[in-house]
Structure formats: C-alpha cells, structure tokens
VEXDREN-2710 file (C-alpha; in Angstrom, 1 decimal):
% VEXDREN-2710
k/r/px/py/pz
1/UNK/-30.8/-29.0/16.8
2/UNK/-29.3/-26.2/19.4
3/UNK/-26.3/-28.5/19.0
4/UNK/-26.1/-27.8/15.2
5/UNK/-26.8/-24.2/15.8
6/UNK/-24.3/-23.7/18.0
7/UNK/-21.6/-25.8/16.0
8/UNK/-22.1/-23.3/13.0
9/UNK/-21.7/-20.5/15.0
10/UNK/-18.4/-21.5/17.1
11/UNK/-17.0/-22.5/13.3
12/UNK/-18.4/-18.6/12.7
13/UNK/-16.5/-17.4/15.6
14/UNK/-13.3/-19.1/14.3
15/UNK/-13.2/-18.0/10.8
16/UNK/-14.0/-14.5/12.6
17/UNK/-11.0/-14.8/14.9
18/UNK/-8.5/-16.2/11.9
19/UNK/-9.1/-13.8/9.3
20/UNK/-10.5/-10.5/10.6
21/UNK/-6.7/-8.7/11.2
22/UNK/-6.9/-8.8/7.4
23/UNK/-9.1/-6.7/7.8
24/UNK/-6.5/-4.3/9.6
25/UNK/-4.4/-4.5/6.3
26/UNK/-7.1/-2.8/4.2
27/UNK/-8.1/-0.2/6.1
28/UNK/-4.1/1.1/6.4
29/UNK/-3.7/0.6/2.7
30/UNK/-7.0/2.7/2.3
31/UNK/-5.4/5.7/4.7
32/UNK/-1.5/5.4/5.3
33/UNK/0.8/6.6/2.6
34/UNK/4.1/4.9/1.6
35/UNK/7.3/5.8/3.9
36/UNK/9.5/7.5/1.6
37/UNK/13.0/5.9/0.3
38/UNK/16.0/6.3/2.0
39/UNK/19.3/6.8/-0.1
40/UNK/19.3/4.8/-3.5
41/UNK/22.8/2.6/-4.1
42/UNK/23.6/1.0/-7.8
43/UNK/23.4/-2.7/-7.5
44/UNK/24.3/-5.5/-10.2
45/UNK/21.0/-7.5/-11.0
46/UNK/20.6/-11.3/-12.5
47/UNK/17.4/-11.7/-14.1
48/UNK/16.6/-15.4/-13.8
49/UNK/14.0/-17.1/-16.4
50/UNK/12.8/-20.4/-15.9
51/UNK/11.4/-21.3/-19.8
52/UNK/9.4/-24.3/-20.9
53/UNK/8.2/-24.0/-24.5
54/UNK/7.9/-20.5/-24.0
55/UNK/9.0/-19.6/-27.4
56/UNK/5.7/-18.0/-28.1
57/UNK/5.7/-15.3/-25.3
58/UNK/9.6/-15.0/-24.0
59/UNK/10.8/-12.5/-26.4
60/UNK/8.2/-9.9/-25.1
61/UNK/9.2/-10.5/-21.7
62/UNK/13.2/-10.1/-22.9
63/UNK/12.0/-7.5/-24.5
64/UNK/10.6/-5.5/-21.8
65/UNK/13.6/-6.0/-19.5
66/UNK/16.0/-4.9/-22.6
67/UNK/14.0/-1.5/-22.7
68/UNK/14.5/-0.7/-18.7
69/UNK/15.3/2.4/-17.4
70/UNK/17.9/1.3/-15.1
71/UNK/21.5/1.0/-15.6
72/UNK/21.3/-1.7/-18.9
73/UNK/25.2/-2.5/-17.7
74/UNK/24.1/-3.6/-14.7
75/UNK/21.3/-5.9/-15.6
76/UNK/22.3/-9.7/-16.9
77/UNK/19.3/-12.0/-18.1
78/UNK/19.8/-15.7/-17.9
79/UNK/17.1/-18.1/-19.0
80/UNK/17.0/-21.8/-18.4
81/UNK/15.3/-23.8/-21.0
82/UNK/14.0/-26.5/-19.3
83/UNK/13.2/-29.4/-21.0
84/UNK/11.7/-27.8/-24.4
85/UNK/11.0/-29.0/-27.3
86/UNK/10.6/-25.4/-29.0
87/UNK/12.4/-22.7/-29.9
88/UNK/12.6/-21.6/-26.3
89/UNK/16.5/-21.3/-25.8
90/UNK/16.9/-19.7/-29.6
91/UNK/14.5/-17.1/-29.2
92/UNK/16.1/-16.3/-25.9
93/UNK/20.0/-16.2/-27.1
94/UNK/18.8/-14.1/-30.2
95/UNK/17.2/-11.7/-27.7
96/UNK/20.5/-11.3/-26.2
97/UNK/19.9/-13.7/-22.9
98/UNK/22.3/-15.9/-21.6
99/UNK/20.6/-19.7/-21.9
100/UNK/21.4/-23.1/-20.2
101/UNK/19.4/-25.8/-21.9
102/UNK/18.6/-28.4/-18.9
103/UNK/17.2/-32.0/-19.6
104/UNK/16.4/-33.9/-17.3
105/UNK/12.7/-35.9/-16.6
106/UNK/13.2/-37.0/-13.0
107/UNK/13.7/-33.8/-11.5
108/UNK/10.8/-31.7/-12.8
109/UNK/9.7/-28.4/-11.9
110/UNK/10.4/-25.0/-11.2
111/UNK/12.3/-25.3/-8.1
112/UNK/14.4/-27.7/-9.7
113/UNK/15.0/-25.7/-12.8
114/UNK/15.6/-23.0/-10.8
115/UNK/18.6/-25.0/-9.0
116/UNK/19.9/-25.5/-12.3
117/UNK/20.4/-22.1/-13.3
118/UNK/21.9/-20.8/-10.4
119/UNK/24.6/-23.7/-9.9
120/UNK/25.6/-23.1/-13.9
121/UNK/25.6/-19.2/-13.3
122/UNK/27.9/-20.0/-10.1
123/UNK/30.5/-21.4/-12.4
124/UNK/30.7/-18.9/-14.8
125/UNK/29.7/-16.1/-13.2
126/UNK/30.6/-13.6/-10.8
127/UNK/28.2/-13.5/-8.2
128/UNK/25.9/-10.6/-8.7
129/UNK/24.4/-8.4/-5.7
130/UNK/20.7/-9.4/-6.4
131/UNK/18.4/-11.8/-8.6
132/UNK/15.2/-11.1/-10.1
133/UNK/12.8/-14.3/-10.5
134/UNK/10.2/-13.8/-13.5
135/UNK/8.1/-16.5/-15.6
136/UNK/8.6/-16.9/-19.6
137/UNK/4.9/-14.9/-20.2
138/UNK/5.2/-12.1/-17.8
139/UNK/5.5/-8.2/-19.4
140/UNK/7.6/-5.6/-17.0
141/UNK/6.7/-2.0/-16.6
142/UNK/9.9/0.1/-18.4
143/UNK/10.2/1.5/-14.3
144/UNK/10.0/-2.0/-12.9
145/UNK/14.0/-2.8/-11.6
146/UNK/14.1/1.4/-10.7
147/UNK/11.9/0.7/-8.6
148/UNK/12.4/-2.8/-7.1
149/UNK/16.4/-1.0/-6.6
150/UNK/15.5/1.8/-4.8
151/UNK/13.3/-1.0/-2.3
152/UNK/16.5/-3.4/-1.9
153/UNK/18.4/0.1/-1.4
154/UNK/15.8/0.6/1.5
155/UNK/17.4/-2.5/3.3
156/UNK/15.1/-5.3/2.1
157/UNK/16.7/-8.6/0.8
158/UNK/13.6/-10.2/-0.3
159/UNK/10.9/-8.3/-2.2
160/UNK/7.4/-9.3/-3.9
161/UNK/6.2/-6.9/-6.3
162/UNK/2.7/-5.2/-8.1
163/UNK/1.4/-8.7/-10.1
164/UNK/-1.0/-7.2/-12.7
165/UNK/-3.1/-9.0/-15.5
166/UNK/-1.8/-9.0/-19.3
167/UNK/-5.6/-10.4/-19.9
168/UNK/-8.2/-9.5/-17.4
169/UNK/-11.0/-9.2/-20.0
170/UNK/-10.8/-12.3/-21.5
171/UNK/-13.4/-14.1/-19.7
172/UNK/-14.3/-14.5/-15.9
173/UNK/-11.4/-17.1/-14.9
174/UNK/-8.8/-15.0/-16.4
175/UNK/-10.3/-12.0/-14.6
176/UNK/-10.6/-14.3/-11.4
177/UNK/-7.4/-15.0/-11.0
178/UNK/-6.5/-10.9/-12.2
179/UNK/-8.9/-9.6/-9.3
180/UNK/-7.3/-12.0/-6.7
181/UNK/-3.6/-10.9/-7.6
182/UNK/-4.7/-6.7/-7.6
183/UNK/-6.0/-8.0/-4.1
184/UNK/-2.9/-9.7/-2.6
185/UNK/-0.9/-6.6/-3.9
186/UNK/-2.4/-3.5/-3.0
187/UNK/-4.1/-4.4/0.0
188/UNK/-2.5/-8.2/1.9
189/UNK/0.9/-7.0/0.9
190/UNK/1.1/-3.3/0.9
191/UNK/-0.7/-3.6/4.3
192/UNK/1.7/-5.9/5.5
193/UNK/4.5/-3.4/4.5
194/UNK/3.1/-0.6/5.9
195/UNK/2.6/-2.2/9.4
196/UNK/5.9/-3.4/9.2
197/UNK/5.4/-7.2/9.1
198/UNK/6.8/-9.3/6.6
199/UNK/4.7/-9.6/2.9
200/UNK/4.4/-13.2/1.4
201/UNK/5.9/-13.9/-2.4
202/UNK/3.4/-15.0/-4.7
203/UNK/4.5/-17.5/-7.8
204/UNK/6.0/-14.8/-10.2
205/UNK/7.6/-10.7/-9.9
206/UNK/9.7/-11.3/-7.0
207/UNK/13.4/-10.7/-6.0
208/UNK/16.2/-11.9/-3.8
209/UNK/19.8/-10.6/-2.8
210/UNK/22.7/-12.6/-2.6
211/UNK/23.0/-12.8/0.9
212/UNK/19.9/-15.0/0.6
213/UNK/21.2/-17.0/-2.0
214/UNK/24.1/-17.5/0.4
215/UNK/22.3/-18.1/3.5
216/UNK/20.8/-21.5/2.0
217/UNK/23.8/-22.1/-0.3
218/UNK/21.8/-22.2/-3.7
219/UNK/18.0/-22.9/-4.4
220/UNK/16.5/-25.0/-2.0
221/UNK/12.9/-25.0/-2.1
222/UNK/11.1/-27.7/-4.7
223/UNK/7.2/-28.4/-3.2
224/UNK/4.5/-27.6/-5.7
225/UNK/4.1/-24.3/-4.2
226/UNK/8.2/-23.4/-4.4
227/UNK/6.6/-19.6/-3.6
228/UNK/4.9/-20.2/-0.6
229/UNK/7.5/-22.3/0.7
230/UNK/10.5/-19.8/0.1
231/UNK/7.8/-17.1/2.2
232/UNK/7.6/-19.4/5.2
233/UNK/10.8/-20.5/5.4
234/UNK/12.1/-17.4/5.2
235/UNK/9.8/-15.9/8.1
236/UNK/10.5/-18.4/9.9
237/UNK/14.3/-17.3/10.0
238/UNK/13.6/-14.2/10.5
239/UNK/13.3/-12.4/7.1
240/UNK/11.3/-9.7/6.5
241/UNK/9.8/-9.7/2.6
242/UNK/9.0/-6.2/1.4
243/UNK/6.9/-4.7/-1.4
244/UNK/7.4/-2.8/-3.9
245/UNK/4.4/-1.0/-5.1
246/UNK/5.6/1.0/-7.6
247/UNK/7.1/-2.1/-9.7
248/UNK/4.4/-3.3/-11.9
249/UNK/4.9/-6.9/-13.6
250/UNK/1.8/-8.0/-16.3
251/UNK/1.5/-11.8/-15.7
252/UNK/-0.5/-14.3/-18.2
253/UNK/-3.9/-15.9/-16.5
254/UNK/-5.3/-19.2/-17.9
255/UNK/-8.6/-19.1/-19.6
256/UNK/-10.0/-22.6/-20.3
257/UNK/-11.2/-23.8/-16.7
258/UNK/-9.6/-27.3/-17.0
259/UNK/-6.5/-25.4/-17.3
260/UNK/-7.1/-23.3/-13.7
261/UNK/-8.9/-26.6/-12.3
262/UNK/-5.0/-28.5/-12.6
263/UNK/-3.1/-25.2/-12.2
264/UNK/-5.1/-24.2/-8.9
265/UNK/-5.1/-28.2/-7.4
266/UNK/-1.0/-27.8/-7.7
267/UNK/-1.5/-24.9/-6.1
268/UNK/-4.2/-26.3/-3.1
269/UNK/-1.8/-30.1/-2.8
270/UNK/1.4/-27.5/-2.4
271/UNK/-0.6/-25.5/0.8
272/UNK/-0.9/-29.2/1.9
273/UNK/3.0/-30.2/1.9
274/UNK/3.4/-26.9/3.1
275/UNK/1.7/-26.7/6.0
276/UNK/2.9/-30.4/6.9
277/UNK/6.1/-29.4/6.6
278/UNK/6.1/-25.8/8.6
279/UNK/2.7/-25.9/10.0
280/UNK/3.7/-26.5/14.0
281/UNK/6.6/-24.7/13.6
282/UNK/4.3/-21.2/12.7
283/UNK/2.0/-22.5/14.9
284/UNK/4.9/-22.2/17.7
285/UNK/5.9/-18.8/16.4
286/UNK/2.9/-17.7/16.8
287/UNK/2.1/-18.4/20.0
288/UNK/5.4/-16.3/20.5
289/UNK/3.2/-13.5/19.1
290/UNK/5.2/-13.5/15.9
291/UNK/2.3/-11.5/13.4
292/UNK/4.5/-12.9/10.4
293/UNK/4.2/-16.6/11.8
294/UNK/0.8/-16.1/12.2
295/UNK/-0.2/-14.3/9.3
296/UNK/1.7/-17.4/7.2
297/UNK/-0.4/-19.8/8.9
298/UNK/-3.4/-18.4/8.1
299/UNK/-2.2/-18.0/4.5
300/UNK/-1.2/-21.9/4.3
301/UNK/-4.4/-22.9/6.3
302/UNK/-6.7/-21.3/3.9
303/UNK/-10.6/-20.7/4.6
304/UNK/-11.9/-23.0/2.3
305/UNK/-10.7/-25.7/4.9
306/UNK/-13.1/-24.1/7.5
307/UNK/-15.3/-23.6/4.9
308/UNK/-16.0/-27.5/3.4
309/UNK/-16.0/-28.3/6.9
310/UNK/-18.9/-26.5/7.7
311/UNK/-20.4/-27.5/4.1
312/UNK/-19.6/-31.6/4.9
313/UNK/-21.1/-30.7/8.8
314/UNK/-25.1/-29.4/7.4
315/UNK/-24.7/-31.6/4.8
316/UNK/-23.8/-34.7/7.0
317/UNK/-26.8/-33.7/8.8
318/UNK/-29.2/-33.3/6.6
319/UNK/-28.5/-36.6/4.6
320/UNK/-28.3/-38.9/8.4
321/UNK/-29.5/-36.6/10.9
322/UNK/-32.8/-37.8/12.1
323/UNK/-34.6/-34.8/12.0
324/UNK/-38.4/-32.8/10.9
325/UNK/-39.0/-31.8/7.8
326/UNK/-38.9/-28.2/9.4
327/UNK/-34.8/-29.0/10.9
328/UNK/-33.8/-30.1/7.4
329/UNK/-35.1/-26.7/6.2
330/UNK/-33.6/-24.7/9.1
331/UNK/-29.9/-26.5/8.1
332/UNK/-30.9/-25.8/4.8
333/UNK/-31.6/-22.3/5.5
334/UNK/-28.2/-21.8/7.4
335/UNK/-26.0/-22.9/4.6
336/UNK/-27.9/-20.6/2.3
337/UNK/-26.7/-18.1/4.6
338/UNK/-23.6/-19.0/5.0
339/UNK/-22.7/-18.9/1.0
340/UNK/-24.6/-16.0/0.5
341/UNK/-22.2/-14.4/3.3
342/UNK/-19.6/-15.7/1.9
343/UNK/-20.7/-15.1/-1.9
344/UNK/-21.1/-11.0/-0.2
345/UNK/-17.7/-10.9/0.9
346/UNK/-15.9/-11.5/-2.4
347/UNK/-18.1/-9.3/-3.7
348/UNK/-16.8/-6.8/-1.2
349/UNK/-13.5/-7.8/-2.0
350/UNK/-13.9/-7.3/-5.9
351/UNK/-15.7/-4.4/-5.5
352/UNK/-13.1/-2.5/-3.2
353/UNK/-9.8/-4.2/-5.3
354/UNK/-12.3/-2.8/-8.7
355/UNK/-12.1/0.7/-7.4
356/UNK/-9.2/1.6/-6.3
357/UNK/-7.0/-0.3/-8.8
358/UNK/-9.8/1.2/-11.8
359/UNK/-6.6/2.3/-13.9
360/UNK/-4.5/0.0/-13.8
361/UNK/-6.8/-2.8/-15.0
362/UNK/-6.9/-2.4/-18.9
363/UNK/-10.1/-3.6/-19.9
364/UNK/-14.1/-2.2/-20.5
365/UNK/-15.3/-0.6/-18.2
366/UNK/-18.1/-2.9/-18.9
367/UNK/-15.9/-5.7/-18.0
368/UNK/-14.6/-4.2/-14.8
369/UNK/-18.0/-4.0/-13.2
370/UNK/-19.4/-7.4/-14.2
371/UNK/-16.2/-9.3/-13.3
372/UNK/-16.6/-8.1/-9.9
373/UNK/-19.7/-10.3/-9.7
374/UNK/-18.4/-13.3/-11.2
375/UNK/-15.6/-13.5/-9.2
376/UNK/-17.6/-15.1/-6.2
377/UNK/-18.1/-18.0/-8.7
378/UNK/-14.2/-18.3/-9.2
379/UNK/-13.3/-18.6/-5.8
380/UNK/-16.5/-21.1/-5.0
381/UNK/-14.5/-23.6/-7.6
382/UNK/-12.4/-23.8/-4.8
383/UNK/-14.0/-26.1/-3.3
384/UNK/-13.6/-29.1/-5.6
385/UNK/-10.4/-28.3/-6.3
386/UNK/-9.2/-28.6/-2.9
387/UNK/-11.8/-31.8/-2.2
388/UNK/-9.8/-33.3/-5.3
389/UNK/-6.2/-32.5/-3.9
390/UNK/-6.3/-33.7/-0.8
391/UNK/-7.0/-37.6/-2.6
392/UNK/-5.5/-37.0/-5.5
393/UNK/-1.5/-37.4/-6.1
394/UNK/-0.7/-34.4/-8.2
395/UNK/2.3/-33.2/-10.2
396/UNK/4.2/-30.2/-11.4
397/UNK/2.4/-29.7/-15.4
398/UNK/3.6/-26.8/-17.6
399/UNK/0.7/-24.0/-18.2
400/UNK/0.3/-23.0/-22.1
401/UNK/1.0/-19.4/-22.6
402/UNK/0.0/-17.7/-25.4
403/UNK/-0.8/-14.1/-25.0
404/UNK/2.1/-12.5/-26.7
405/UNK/1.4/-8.9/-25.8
406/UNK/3.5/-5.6/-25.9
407/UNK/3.7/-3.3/-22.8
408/UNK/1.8/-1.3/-25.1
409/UNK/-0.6/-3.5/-26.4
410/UNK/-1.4/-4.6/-22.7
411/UNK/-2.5/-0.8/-21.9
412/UNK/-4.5/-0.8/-24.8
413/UNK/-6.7/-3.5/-22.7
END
C-alpha cells in the first residue's frame, strides 16, 4: 500500500514540476504591461482562406476584412475552395476575393489546401510582404490587420493573435472550447510574450511574413494538427512567435458533442504525430535550457497523459490488487482527490480567464458565471477522447459552420 502511496505522489511531483512555470505566465500577464511599439512600416498583406462548403458563413468573414481600417490597397484576399460542393467559391468572388477552386480527394486537408493556394498565388502573383491565415467562419475586429502590422513592424515574422468566441453562450461545449481559447490568449501567450519566449499558434488568427514562406519554400506542414506543427518546427529553428493582443478574431465553436468528440480526437491523434515526430528533438533543446523547447514539449505532451496514467494505475489496483476492503477505499479515496484537484483547478482557470476577459465575452452574465463551472466537465471529456485516439486511425473531417454573425451581431452576445 506505501508503494501505491508513494507512486501517486512522485506522479504529483511530476505534473508539479512540468506545468507549474505556467504558472509564471499568469502572474506577469496579471502585473506587467505591454512594451510599447516601436516605429510602424506599411506592409502588403495576403489574406489566405482555406473554404470547404463555407458558403453559409464566408461572406461575413470577407466582409469583416473588406471594412478594415488599414490601408484597403494593401490588403489582397485569396480563398481556396477546397473541394465544395456549395456556393463556396461564388460567394467568395462576388465578395470581391480572389478564388482557386482545388479538387482533389487524395490529398485532404488543411495543410494541403493551404499548399494549394500558395503555389497558384506564386504564379500569378507578386510576392506579398506578409500572409494572414484565417478559417471560412471566423469574424475580424475592424482594428485587427492595424494591429497585427504594427506587431510584424515590431520585428516579429510569425504572430498568433486574441482568438475570441462568436458563440460562447450557446451551451457548455461551445463555451468550453471559448474559455479555453480566452485562456491560451491572454494568459499562455501574452505571458509568453511578455517574458520574451516564443508564443505557440493555435488552429486559426495567425500570420506569417514572407521570409518564412521562403525559408521552407512554400507550405510544408500537413499532420492533423498543421498548427501545432508549424509552432514547433519553427522553435525549433529558432523563431520566435509573437502575440498580438490588441487583434481580436471571433472564431465559430462546435455545439453538438459528437461534433467536439471527432474535432478534439483530430486534435489529440495530431499531439501524437507531433510529438513522434519532434518530441526528442525538444526534449534535446530543452536540456540546452531552451524555455521555448521546453515550453513546446509540455504543450505536445499534454497532462491528460499523466493524468489517465494515474487513473489506469488506482484503477489497475483496485480491480487486481489484492488488497482490504479498507485499501480499496483508501485508492478510492485518493482518486476522488485527485479529480476533485483537478476538477478545482479548471475552475481556477475559468474563474480567473471569466474575470479578467468579463467584456470581451458577449454573453449573460448569467452565462458567464455558470460556464465557469461547467467547464471542468469539458475538459474531463478529454479523457476518452484521447483513450480513443491513441487506437483509433483518424482523419482530417470538415466541421459544419453555421453561425453567420455580424461584428455587430457578435457584440450583441
């Protein structure tokens, strides 16, 4: 029994080691203030859309970047309709974007559609000084390229942005998601920034210059989680990602929980090939006391991983352990703890992400305060969805889209 005891508590001890700097990153966000920004240069943007049966949301987005308060000469918006069956690419061309229509059912995803776009912009385009990477149902703040200029302008050639929810009150998984996202922005990223490591880019709201483009000679990166894998490869060539606080994009959140259940498991089977693909190499990097190698790792080797361990461990024990009736209840007793810990700390997280992000989240304020205690329950479905990627062979799906909202409607909550 001491032997159980003391294997929860060493696996205590490790999470405690991994994922306490985090820690660090709130606690500046909380008291440091944003450096201010050096001189401001005019750039030539390519906004790039990558649009499958979109035709229901995309003219919003379109829309929003039409009505920006940038330089509209110096702003291009191409869109690749990637194998739709909708009115994707005619919505987009009478919205005034530039559309490729791509076909092609071997190559799906996208990383791959993304590839597309830039080869056929190559060809007929002059290469522009930076690209812009949105998806079909996201919303832009009118401020959103001002402000994403004046961080390139600063000296950044990669840069993740402010990802906000267009429907945080539509039930707990949409607010899930929305709380998670408020999280990673204000207080991983922006802490990140303001300690001067490098940020991570997360799916959508995120930009590039050309020299980056360059550097890998088009769009190389095509694993389920394309995002994640464009942030570590890039660390680990020395990049540093900024943030741009100040640009606020509104993104779309799923709903229906078999929805989030195949959306997240791309997500948890894309950590996977991530981390087999860079894992010892930011484990190296680390040990080199790179904080950006590390802090990647950590990202990629999420808890959850420590987390079904110790779950399978008491479990294991309890179901073959040859033990009292008392020991059962004393392993029992320990994983109560442990998820009520855990179930504590999210709430903490929801709580302090709640609070300080109170206006930006356009909702009820009856909303706000109970989605803080549902979200625990979000991140618990984890758990499952992870078990079931690690088996399970999973594949790039579309995710339906149907919350056509104005930047106006959006505020109205």
């Amino acid at each position: 029994m001491e032997k159980i005891i003391l294997i929860n508590l060493v696996i205590a001890i490790i999470f405690c080691i991994c994922y306490s700097y985090q820690f660090l990153y709130v606690i500046v966000s909380l008291m440091k203030k944003d450096k201010p920004h050096q001189e401001t240069k005019a750039h030539r943007f390519a906004v790039l859309i990558a649009a499958r049966n979109e035709e229901t949301v995309i003219n919003h987005l379109i829309d929003s970047i039409n009505t920006q308060t940038y330089d509209q000469g110096e702003v291009t918006v191409f869109v690749v309709a990637d194998n739709c069956t909708d009115q994707t690419a005619a919505c987009a061309r009478k919205m005034g974007a530039i559309v490729y229509e791509r076909f092609d059912q071997t190559k799906i995803g996208k990383g791959h559609a993304m590839e597309f776009l830039l080869n056929q912009m190559e060809k007929d385009y002059a290469p522009f000084d930076g690209y812009f990477v949105f998806d079909a149902d996201n919303v832009l703040d009118q401020n959103y390229i001002l402000e994403m200029n004046k961080t390139f302008s600063d000296g950044y050639d990669i840069i993740t942005s402010y990802r906000n929810s267009k429907n945080y009150g539509d039930n707990w998984i949409s607010s899930g998601y929305a709380i998670w996202f408020l999280w990673e922005s204000e207080f991983l990223n922006r802490g990140r920034m303001l300690l001067g490591t490098s940020c991570a880019v997360s799916g959508t709201g995120f930009f590039f210059s050309r020299r980056i483009i360059e550097k890998y000679g088009g769009w190389k990166f095509f694993l389920l989680t394309e995002d994640i894998q464009f942030t570590v490869d890039n660390v680990l060539s020395g990049e540093k990602i900024g943030y741009c606080r100040q640009a606020m994009l509104y993104d779309e959140q799923p709903v229906k929980f078999q929805q989030s259940f195949r959306q997240r498991m791309r997500w948890a089977k894309g950590f996977f090939q991530v981390f087999h693909r860079y894992g010892l190499d930011l484990f190296k990097g680390s040990l080199q006391r790179n904080t950006s190698c590390y802090d990647m790792l950590m990202v990629i080797m999420p808890a959850i991983i420590l987390t079904l361990f110790t779950l399978i461990f008491n479990g294991s024990m309890i179901l073959f352990g040859d033990y009292t009736t008392y020991q059962d209840d004393l392993i029992m007793m320990m994983m109560g703890r442990m998820i009520l810990n855990m179930y504590l700390m999210l709430v903490f997280i929801a709580t302090v992400t709640t609070a300080t992000q109170w206006k930006n989240i356009h909702t009820t304020s009856f909303k706000k305060l109970a989605y803080i205690f549902t979200f625990p329950f979000f991140m618990f479905t984890y758990i499952p969805i992870t078990i079931v990627a690690f088996f399970k062979k999973v594949e790039w799906q579309p995710i339906e889209h149907s919350r056509a909202k104005t930047l106006a409607e959006i505020k109205e909550g």
